[in-house]
KEBADO-508626 format. One record per atom (N, C-alpha, C, CB): x, y, z. Coordinates in steps of 0.2 Angstrom, whole numbers, plus 5000, padded with zeros to 4 digits. Glycine has a CB too. Layout:
N
XYZ;...
end
This chain:
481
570345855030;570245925032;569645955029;570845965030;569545945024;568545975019;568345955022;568145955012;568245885027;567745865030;567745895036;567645805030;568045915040;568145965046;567846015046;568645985047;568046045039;567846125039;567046125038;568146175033;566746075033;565946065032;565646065039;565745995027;565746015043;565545985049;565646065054;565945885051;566046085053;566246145060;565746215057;567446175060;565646205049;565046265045;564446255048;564746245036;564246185047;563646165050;563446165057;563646105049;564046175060;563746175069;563746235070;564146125076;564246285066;564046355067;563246395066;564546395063;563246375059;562446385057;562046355063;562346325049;562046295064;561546275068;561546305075;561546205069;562146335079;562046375085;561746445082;562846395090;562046475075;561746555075;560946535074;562046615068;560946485072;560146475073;559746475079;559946425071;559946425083;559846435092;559646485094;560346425096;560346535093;560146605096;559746655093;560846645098;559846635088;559146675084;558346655085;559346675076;558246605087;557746565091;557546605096;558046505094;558146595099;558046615108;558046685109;558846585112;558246735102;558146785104;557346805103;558546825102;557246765097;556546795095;555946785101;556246745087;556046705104;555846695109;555646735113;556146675111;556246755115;556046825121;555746895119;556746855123;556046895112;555546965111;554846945111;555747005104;554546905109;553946875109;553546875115;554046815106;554046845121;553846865129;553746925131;554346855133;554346935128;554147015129;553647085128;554647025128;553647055122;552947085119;552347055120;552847085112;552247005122;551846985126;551547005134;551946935126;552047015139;552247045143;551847125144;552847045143;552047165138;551847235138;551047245138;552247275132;551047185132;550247175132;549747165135;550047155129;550047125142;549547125149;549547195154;549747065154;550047225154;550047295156;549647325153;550547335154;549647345148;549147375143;548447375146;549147345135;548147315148;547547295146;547447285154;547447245140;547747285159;547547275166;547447345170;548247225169;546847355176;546647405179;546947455181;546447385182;547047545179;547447565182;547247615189;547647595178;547647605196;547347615203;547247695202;547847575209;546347695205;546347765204;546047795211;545747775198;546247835214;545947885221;546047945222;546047875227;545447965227;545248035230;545648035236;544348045232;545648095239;546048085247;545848195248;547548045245;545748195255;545848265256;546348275262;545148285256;546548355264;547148365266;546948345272;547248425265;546448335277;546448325281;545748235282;546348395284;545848235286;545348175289;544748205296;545948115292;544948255298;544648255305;544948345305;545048185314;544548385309;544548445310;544048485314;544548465305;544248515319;543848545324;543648635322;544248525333;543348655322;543248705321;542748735328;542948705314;542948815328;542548865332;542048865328;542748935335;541248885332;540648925328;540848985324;540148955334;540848975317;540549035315;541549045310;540149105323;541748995314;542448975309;542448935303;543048935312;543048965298;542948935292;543648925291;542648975286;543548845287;544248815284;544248775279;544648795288;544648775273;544748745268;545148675269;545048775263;544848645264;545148575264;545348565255;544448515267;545848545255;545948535248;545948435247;546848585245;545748455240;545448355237;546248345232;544348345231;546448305235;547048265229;546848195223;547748225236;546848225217;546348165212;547148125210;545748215202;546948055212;547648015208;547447975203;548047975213;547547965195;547247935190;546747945189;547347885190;546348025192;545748005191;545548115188;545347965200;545148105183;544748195185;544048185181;545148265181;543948255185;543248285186;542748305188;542948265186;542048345188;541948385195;542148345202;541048405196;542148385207;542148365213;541548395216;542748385217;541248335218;540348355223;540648345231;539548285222;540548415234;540548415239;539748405243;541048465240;540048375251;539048375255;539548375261;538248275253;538848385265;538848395271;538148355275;538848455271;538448325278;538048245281;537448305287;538748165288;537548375289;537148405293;537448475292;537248375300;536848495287;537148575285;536848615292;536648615276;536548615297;536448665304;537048645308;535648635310;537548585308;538348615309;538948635305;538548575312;538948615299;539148655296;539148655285;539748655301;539348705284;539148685275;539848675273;538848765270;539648685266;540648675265;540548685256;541148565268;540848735255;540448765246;541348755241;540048895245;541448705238;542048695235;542748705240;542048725230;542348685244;543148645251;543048685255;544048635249;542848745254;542948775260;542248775266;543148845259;542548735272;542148725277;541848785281;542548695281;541148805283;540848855288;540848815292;540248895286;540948825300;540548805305;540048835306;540648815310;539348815308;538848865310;538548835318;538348865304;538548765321;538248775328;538548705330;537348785329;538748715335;539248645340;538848585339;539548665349;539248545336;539048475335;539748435330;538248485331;539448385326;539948345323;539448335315;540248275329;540048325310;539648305305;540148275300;539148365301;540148275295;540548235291;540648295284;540148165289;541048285281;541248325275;541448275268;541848385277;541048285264;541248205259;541448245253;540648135257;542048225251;542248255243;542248195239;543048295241;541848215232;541748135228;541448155223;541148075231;542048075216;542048085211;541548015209;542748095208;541248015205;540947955203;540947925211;541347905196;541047845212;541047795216;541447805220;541147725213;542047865220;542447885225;542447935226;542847875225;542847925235;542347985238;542747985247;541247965237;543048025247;543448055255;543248085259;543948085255;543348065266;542848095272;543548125276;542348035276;543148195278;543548225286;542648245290;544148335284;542948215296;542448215302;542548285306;542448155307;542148325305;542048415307;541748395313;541548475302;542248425320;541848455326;541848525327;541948415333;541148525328;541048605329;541048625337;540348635326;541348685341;541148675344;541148765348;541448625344;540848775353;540548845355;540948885356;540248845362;541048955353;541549005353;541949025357;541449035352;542449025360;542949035364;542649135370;543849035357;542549145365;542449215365;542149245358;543149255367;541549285361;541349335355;541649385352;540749355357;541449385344;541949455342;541549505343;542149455334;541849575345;541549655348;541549685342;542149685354;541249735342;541449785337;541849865343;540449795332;542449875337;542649935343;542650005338;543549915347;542350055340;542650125338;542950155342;542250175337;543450185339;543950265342;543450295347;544150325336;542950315341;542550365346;541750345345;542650445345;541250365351;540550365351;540050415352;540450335355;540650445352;540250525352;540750565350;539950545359;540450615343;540650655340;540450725339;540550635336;540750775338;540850835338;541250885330;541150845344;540750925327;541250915322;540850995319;541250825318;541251045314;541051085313;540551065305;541451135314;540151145305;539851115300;540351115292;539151155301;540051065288;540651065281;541251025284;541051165278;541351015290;541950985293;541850915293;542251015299;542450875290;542650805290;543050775294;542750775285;542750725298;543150685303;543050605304;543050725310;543750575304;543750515305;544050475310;543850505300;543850415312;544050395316;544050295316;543750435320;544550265319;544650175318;543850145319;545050145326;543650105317;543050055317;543249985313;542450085312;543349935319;543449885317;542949825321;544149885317;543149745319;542849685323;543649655325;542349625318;543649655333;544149625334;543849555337;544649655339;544349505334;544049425338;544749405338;543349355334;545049385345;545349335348;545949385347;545349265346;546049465349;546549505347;546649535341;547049485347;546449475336;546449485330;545949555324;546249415328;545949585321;545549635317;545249565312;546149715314;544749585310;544149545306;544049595301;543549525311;544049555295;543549605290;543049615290;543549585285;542649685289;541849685291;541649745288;541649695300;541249755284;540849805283;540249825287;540749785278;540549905288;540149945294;539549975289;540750015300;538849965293;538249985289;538150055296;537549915286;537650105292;537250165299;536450155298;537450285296;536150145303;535650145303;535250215309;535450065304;534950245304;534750335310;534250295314;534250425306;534350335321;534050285326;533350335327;534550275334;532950285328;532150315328;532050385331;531750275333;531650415327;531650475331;532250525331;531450465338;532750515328;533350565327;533350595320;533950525328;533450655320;533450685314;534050685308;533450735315;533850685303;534150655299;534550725294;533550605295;535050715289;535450745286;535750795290;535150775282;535850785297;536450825300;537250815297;536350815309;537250745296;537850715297;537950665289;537750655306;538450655287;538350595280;539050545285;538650635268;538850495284;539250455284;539450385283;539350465289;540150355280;540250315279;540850285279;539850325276;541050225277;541650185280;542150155275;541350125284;542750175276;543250135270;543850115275;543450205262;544350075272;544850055275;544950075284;545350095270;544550045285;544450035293;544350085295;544850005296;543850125294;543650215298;543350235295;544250285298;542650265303;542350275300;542250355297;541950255304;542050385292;542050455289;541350505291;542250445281;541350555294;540850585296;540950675292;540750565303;540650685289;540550735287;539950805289;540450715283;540050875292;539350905295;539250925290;539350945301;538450925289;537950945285;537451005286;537550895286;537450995294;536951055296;537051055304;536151045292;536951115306;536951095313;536351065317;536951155317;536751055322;535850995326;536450915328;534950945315;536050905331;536250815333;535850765332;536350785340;536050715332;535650645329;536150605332;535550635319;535850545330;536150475334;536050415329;535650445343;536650375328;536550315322;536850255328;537250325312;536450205322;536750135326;537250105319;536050065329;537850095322;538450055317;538249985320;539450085319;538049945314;538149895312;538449825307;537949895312;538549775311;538849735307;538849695309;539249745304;538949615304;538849535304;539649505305;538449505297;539649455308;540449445309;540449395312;540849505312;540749325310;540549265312;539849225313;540849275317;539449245309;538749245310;538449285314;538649195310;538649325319;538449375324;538449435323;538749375330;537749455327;537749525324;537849585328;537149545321;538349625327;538849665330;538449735330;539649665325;538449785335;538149855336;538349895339;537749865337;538349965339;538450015344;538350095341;539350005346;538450125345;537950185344;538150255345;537550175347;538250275340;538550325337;538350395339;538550315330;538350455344;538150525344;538450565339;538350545350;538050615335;538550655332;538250725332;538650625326;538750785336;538350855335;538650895332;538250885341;538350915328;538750985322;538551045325;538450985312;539051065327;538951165328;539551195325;538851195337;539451255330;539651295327;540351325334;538951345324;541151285332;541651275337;541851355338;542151225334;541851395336;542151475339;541451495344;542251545332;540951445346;540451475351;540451455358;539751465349;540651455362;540551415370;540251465376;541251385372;539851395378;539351405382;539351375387;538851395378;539451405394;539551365401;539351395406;540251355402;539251365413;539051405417;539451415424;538451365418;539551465425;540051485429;540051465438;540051565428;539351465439;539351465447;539051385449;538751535450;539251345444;539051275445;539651235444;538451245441;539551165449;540151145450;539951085444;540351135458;540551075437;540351035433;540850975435;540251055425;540550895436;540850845435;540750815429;540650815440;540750735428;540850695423;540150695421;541150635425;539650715424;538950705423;538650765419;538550695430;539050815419;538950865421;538650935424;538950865419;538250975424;538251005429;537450975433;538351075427;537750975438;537150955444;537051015449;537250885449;536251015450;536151075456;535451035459;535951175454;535751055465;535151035471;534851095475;535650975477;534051085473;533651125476;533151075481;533251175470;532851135485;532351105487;531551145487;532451085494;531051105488;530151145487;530051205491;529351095490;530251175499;530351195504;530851205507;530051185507;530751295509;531651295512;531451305521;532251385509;532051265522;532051235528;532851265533;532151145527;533151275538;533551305541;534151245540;533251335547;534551285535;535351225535;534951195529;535651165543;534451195527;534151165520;534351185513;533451175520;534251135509;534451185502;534051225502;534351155496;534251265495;533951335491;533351325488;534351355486;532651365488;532351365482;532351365475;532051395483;532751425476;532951435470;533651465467;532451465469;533751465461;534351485461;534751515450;534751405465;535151565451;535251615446;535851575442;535351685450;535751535439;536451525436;536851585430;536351445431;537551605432;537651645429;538251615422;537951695434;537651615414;537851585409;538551635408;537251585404;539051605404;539451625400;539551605393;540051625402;539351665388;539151645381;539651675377;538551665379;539951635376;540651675370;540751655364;541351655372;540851685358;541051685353;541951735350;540451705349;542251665351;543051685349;543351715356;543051755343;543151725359;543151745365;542851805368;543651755366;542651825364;542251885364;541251865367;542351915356;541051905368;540151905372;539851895365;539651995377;539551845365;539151825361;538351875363;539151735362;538051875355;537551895355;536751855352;537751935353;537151795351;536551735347;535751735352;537051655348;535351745351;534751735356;534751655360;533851735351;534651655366;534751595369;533751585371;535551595378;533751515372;533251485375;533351435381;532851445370;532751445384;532651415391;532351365390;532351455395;532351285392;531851245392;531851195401;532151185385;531451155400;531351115407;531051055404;530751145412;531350975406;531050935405;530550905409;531450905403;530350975415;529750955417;529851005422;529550875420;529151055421;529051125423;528951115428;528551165419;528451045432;528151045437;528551035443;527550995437;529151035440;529651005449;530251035447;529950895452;530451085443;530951135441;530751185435;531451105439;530751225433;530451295430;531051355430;529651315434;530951375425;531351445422;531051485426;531451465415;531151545427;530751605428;531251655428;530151595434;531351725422;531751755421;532751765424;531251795422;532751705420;533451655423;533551645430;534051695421;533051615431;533251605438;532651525437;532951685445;532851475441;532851395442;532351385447;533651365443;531951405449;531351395452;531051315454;530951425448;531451285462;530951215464;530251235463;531151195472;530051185462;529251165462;528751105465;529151155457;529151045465;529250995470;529550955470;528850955470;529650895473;530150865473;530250815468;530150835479;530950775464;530750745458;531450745455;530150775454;531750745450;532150765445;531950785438;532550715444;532350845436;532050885428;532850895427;531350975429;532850895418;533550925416;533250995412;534050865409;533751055412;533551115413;533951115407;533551165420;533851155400;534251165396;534451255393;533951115392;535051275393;535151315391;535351325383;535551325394;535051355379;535151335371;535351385366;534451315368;535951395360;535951435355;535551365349;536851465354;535051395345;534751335343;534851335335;533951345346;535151425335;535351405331;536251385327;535051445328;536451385332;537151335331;537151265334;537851375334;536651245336;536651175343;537151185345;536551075342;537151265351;537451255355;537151245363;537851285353;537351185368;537051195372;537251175380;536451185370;536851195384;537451175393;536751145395;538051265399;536751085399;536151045402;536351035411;536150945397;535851085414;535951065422;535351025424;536051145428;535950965429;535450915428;535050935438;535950825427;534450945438;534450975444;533950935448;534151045444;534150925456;533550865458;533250915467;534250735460;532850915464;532350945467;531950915475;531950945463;532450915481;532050865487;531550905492;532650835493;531350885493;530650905498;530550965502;530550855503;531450945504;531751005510;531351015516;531651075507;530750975516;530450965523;529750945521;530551025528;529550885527;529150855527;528550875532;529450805528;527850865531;527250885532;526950835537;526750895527;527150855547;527050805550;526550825554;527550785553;526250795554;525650795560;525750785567;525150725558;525750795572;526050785578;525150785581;526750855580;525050715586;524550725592;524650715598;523950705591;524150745604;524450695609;524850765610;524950625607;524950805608;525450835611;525250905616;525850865604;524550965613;524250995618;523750975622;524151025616;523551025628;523251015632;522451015631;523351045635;522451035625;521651045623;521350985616;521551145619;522050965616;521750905613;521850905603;520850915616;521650985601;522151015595;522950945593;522551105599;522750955585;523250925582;523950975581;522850895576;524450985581;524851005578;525251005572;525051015581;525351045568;525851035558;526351075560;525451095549;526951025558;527651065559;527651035552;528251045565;528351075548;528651055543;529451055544;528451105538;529750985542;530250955547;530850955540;530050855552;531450955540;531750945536;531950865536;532250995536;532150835531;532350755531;532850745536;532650735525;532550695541;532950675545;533150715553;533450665540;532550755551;532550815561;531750765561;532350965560;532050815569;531250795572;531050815575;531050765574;530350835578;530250865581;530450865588;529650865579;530350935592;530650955599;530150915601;530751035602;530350905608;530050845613;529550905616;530650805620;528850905615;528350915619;528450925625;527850885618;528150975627;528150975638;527350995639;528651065644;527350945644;526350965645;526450955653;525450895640;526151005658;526151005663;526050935668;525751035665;526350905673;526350845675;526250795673;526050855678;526650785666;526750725662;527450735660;526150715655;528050655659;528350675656;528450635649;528850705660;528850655645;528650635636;529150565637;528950705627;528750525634;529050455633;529250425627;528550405636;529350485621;529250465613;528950485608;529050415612;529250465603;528450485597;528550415595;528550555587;527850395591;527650345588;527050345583;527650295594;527050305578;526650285574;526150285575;526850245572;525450285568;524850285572;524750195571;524150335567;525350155570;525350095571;525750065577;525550075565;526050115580;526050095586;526950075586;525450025588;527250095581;528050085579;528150145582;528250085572;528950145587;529250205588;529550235582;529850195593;529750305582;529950355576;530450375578;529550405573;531050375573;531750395578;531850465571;532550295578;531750435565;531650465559;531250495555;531850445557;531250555551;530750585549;531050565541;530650685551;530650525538;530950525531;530250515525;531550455530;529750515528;529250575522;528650595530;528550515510;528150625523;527450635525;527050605530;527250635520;526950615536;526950565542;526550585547;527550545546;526150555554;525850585557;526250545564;525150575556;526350585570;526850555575;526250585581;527850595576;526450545583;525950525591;526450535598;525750425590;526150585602;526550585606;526450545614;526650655606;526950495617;526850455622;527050495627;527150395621;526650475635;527150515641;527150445645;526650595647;527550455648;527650415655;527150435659;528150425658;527050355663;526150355670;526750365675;525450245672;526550425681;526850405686;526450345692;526950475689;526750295693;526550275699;526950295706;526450205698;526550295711;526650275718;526750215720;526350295722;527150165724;527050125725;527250125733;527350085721;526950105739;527150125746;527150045748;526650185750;527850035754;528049975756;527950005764;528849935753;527349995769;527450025776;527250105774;528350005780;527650135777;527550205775;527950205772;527550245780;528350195767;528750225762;528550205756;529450205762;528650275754;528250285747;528850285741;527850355748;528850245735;529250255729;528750255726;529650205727;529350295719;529250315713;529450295707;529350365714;528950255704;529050245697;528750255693;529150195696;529250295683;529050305679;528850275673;529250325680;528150255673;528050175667;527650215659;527250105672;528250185655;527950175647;527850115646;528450185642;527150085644;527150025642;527249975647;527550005636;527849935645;528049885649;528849905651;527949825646;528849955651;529649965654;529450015659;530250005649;530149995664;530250065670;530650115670;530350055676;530450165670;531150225670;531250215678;530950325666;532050185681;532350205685;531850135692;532350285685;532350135696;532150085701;532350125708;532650015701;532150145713;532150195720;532650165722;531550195725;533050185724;533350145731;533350105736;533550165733;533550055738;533150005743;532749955738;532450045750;532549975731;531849915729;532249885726;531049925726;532249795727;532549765724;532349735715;532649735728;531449755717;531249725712;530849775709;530949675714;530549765704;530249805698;529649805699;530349795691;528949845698;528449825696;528349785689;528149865697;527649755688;527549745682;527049785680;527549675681;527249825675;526749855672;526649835665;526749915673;525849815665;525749805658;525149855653;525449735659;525349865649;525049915646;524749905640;525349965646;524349955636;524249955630;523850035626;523849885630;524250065623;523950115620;523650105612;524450165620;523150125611;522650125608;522550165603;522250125611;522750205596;522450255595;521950265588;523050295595;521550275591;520850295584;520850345584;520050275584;520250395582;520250465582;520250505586;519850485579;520250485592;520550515599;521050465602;519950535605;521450485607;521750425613;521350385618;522250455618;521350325617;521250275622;521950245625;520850225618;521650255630;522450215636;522050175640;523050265642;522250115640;521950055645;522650035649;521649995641;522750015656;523250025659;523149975662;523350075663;523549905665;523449885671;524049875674;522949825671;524349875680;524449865682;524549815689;524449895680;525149775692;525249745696;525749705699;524849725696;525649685705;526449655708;526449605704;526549625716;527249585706;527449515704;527849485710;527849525698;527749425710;528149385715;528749365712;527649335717;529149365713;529949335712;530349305718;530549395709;530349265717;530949205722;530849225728;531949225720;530249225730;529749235738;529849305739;530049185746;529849365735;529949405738;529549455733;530549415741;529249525736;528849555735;528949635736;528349515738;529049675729;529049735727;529749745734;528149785728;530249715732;530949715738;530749695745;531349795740;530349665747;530249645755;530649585754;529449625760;530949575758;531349495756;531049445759;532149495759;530349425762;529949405764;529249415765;530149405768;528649405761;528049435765;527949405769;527549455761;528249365773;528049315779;528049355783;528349265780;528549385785;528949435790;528549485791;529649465788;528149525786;528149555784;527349585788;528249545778;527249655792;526749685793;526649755791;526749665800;526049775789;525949815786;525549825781;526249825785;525749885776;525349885770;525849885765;524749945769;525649875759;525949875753;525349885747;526249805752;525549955743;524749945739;525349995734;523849985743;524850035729;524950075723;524350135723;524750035715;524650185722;524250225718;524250245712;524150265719;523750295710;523550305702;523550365702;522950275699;523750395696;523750475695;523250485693;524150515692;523050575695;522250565691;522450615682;521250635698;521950595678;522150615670;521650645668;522350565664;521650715663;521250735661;521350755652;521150795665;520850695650;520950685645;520350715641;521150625645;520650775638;519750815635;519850795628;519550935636;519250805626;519150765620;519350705617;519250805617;519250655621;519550585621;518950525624;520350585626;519250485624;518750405626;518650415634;519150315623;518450415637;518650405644;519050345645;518150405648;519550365652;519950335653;519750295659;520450375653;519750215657;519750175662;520350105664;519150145662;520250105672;520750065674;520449985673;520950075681;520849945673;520549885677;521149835678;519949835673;521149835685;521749785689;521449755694;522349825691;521749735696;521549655701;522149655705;521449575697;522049625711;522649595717;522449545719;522649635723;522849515721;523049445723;523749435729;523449415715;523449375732;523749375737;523849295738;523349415741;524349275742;524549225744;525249205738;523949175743;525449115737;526149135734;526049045732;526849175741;526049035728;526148955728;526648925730;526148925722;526448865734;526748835740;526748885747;527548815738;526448925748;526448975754;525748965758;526649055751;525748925764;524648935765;524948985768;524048865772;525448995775;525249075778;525149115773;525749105782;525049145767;525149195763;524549185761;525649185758;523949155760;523349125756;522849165758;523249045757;522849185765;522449205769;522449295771;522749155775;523049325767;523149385768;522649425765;523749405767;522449455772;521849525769;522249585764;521649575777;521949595762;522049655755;521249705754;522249605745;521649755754;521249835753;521249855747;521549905758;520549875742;520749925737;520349975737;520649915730;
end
C-alpha cells in the first residue's frame, strides 16, 4: 500500500506540473499576442459630410470634415477660386461652373465636387415706401428689406445723396429691418438706398419732402389725375380750339383757414408757357411744368401744361385769279374750304410734291388742282368730260368708253400744266362707236381756252392717229386738226 501511495504522489506532482506548464504557456502567448497589437499600424482618415454639392450663384454652404485616429489643422482649397471659395468649410458660390473642395491633414485629404450653377431668380431690394413726406422734427419709419426666393435676406441698407440734391433736409438710417427718417429742415432731396446681397448689388431710390403738414395748397379749377394736374393750351386760338390762356384759381390753407405765406411763381420754360399776373400764358407749342411755391415750408402744387400750336400757317396757291398766294391759319386736322374760281372746278389740294393732302398736321403749303373740261363730239353729239390727271369725273350717257387722258402738273414758282390728251382704241371700238368701220362722220375734241397770268405759258401737245392693227380699211382714214 506505501508503494501505491508514493507512485499515485508522484503522478499527481507530475500532472500539476503539466498544467502549470500549460498555463504559463499561454500566458506567454498571450503576452506575446498583445505585443503585436501594440506595435502594428493604427487605421487613420478624413471623410467630409458631403461628397458632391450643387450650389446657386452667390449661395453658401458648409461642409463639416470628420477626423478618425487622426488631429490637426484642417487645410482647406479650392481647385478654381472664380467658381467658388470655401474659408474653414464653408462653401461661397461665385459663377456657374464645377470645381472641387479638398479638406486635408498631412497625406490625407477628402473631396466634394461643387457645381455651381446660374441663379434661379435675382434677389430685389423692397421698401414700404419711396417716397416720403414728413414734418419737420418728425420721425418716420417704414419696412426695407432683400427678398430672394420669398425668403427676407440679411442686408445692410447704406444712403447715398443723389447728385445735385440737397443735403441735411432729412438724417436717415436703418436698424431691425426699417428704414428711419427723421426731418431736419424743410426742402426735398432724393437718396439712393443701397446694398450687396448675394454678390449683387441691390438699389432704389428714395424721395423725401419735409414741410410744413397744417399748410395745403391746391388748385381748384383743374382737373387733377395720377400725374397730376394737366392743362392744355394753345399759341393760337382757333374756333372750338383750345385756350390761350388761363387763371388758375389757387387754394392756400393753413389749418383750414387762408393762409398768408408769400407764394412764388416759376416756369420750367418761359418760352412755351409763362406766368403773367397769375394767369398761364401760351407762348408756343412744346411742354413746360408751371410751379406754384410756399418756399418757405416746401410747400408746392406743379401743373403740368402742354402747349399745341392750335393752328397751323398754310400757304394756299393756285387758288386766285390774279395769281396772289393765300395765308390761312388752320387748326390741327381742318382744312381749308374748297376754292371757287370762275369756269374751273377744284379737283383737290396737293403738295408742292405733287402728294394729295387730306390732312393739315403742321406748317405746309397746299396747292390747289381744278379739273380740264373737255368736249368730245361723236357726229354731232357733243359730250362732256371732266379730267384730273388721269382720271374721269363721270361717263355721258350712250359712251361706252372713256377717254384717255394723260397729264402732268408741274409746280416751280409759278404753275406749269402740260396736258395731252387722246383716244384709245379698245376691243375695235372707239370713244363708244361700236365700229369705226361703220362709221361716217367726225369724231374730234376740244380744248378749253385758260388764262393763266403770271405763270409759264400754257402749251398743248397731242397727236392723232388713225387706223387700228389688223384693220387696212381703217389705215387710210382722213383726220382734221
Amino acid at each position: 500500500m506505501g508503494f501505491i501511495k508514493k507512485e499515485r504522489t508522484k503522478i499527481m506532482k507530475k500532472t500539476v506540473s503539466t498544467l502549470l506548464l500549460l498555463l504559463s504557456s499561454t500566458f506567454v502567448l498571450a503576452s506575446c499576442g498583445n505585443e503585436n497589437a501594440s506595435t502594428s499600424e493604427v487605421q487613420q482618415s478624413i471623410s467630409l459630410s458631403q461628397t458632391s454639392l450643387t450650389l446657386e450663384q452667390y449661395q453658401s454652404a458648409t461642409l463639416e470634415c470628420k477626423l478618425n485616429n487622426i488631429s490637426g489643422a484642417i487645410t482647406w482649397t479650392s481647385s478654381d477660386l472664380e467658381i467658388a471659395t470655401v474659408n474653414n468649410g464653408v462653401v461661397n458660390a461665385k459663377n456657374s461652373g464645377n470645381c472641387t473642395i479638398t479638406a486635408s491633414i498631412g497625406s490625407l485629404k477628402a473631396e466634394c465636387a461643387i457645381t455651381v450653377v446660374k441663379l434661379a431668380q435675382a434677389p430685389r431690394l423692397v421698401m414700404a415706401d419711396t417716397t416720403i413726406s414728413l414734418d419737420k422734427d418728425q420721425t418716420y419709419s417704414f419696412d426695407a428689406y432683400v427678398l430672394y426666393k420669398n425668403e427676407k435676406i440679411d442686408s445692410l441698407l447704406e444712403f447715398s445723396l443723389k447728385e445735385g440734391e440737397e443735403d441735411n433736409i432729412v438724417s436717415l438710417s436703418f436698424a431691425n429691418g426699417k428704414i428711419i427718417a427723421k426731418g431736419l429742415a424743410y426742402g426735398e432731396t432724393s437718396y439712393i438706398v443701397h446694398t450687396k446681397a448675394l454678390g449683387i448689388n441691390l438699389s432704389a431710390s428714395l424721395s423725401v419732402k419735409v414741410s410744413n403738414s397744417s399748410l395745403s395748397l391746391s388748385i381748384d379749377n383743374i382737373e387733377m389725375n395720377e400725374e397730376g394736374y394737366r392743362l392744355n393750351l394753345a399759341a393760337y386760338k382757333v374756333e372750338d380750339g383750345y385756350d390761350t390762356e388761363f387763371t388758375p384759381k389757387v387754394i392756400f390753407k393753413e389749418n383750414n383757414q387762408d393762409a398768408t405765406y408769400p407764394l412764388t411763381y416759376t416756369s420750367s420754360d418761359e418760352n412755351i408757357a409763362a406766368w403773367e399776373n397769375g394767369k398761364i400764358i401760351a407762348k408756343k407749342d412744346g411742354q413746360a411744368t408751371l410751379k406754384i411755391e410756399c418756399e418757405e415750408f416746401a410747400v408746392k402744387v406743379e401743373i403740368h401744361v402742354q402747349v399745341y400750336k392750335g393752328a397751323y400757317r398754310v400757304t394756299l396757291k393756285n387758288t386766285k385769279a390774279d395769281g396772289t398766294d393765300d395765308v390761312q391759319m388752320l387748326a390741327p386736322g381742318k382744312m381749308p374750304a374748297n376754292p371757287v374760281l370762275e369756269g374751273r372746278k377744284f379737283a383737290g389740294w396737293y403738295s408742292l410734291d405733287g402728294e394729295r393732302v387730306s390732312e393739315i398736321i403742321d406748317d405746309m403749303t397746299l396747292v390747289a388742282r381744278w379739273k380740264t373740261q373737255i368736249e368730245g363730239f361723236v357726229g354731232d353729239t357733243i359730250y362732256t368730260f371732266d379730267v384730273d390727271n388721269n382720271e374721269l369725273y363721270g361717263t355721258p350717257e350712250g359712251v361706252e368708253k372713256k377717254w384717255n387722258a394723260r397729264g402732268m402738273n408741274e409746280v416751280k414758282n409759278d404753275i406749269t400744266q402740260s396736258w395731252g390728251y387722246g383716244a384709245i382704241y379698245e376691243d375695235g371700238s372707239f370713244v363708244g362707236l361700236p365700229n369705226p368701220n361703220s362709221f361716217e362722220g367726225t369724231v374730234g375734241v376740244t380744248f378749253p381756252a385758260y388764262d393763266f397770268s403770271n405763270s409759264e405759258p400754257l402749251t398743248f401737245s397731242f397727236g392723232l392717229s388713225t387706223g387700228h392693227d389688223g384693220n387696212e380699211a381703217g389705215k387710210n382714214s382722213p383726220f382734221m386738226v
